[in-house]
N, C-alpha and C positions, 0 to 999 in steps of 0.2 A: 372934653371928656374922652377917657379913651377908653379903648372897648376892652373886655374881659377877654380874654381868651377862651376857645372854642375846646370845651372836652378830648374833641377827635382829634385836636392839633397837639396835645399836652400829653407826654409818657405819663402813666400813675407811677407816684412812687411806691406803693406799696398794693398789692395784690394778693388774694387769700383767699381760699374756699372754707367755707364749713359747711355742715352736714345737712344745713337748710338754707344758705345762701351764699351768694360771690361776694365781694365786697374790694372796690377798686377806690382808693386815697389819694386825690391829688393835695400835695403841699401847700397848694396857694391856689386863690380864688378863681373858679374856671366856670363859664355857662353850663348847666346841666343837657343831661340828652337830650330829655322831655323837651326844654327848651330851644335848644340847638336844631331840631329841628324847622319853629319857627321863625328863628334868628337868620339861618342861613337861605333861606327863600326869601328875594326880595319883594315878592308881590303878593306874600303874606298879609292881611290887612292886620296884625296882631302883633306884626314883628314891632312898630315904635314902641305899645307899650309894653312889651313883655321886654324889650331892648331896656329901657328905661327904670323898670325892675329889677332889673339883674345890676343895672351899673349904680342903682342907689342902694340896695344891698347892705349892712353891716358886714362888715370889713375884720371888726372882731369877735368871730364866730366861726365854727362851726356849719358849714351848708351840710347838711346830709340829705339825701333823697331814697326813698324804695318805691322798682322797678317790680313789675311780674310781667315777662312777655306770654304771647299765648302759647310758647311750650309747657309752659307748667298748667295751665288750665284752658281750656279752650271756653267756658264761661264766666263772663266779666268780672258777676256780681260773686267768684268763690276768685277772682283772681285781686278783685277791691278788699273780701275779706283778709288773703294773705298780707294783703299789704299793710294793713289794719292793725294784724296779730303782728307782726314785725315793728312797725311803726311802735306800738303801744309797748313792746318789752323792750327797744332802745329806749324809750324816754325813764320807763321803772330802771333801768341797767344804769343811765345819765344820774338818774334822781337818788340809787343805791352809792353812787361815789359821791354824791353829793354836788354835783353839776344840773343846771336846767340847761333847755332844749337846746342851747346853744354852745354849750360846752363850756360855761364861765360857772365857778364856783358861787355856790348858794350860801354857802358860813359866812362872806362878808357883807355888809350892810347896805354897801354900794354895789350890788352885785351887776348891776347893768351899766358900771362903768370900769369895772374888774376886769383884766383881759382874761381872754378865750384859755384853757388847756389845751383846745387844740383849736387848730384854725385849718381851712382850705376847704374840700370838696368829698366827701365820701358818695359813692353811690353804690346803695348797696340792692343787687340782682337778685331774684329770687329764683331761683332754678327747677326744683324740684317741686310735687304736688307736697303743699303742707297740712291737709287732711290726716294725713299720716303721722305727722311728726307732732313731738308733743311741744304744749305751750312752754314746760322748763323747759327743754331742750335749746329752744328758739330765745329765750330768754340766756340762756348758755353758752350759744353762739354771739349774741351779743353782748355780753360782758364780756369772752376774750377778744372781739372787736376793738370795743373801748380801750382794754389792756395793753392789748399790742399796737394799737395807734399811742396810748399815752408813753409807753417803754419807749417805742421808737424817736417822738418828738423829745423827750426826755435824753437822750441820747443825741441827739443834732443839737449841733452849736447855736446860739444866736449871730447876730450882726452883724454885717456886708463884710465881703473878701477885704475891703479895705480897710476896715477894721482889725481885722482876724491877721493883716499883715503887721499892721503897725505891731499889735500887741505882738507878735512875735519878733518883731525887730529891738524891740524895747528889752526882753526878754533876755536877747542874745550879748553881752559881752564884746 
């Protein structure tokens, strides 16, 4: 089994603010913060099975997580809520393109053997106190999330360098 790579060790490809949260996209499957922390202490008594979670994981999906440190609220149970109201208009923003929780299309029949739209690791931070900011809004920020992750993957090629060589050697004359 080999181990997932560690968030802190992995460049994001893709980085973005909006106006009620950060929102950091790695390409390919990485251990989350949350967890990262208990993964990287060996005398965790938690690290096997949260280790053992993370490596049995679906592979075609989507991992998304939301984060609120105590800069944005210093009490827990309005900083569970942010997370709550975030959590709840990605999944309505997923379910408006017609994706569930995972990022695999709902219109086909087979839909949980359907590959991902998108696949890797989003973790998206919550910055700012969200008392203020309204539910559309945050709902708003998250559909151009979705957007700009699906544009971007839409845009990258598929299939290994060794691939992407031949076919252009083939190509060439």
């Amino acid at each position: 089994m080999s181990i997932l790579p560690l968030v802190t060790e992995v460049k994001p490809a893709f980085t973005k603010q909006y106006s009620s949260f950060l929102c950091f996209y790695h390409n390919r499957h990485v251990i989350g913060f949350p967890a990262y922390q208990i993964v990287s202490d060996k005398n965790n008594p938690l690290r096997t099975k949260t280790l053992r979670r993370w490596l049995n994981r679906d592979r075609n999906a989507l991992w998304w997580h939301v984060l609120c440190s105590q800069a944005a609220h210093p009490k827990s149970i309005l900083r569970n809520w942010f997370c709550n109201r975030v959590r709840a208009a990605f999944k309505e923003e997923l379910r408006m393109r017609n994706m569930d929780e995972n990022c695999r299309p709902t219109t086909e029949s087979k839909h949980s053997e359907a590959a991902a739209l998108l696949m890797g690791y989003l973790r998206i931070q919550i910055q700012s106190n969200l008392t203020e900011v309204k539910y559309s809004q945050i709902r708003d920020d998250c559909g151009r999330t979705i957007d700009d992750l699906l544009k971007r993957s839409r845009s990258q090629p598929t299939g290994s360098k060794r691939q992407k060589s031949a076919a252009l050697h083939r190509e060439t004359p």
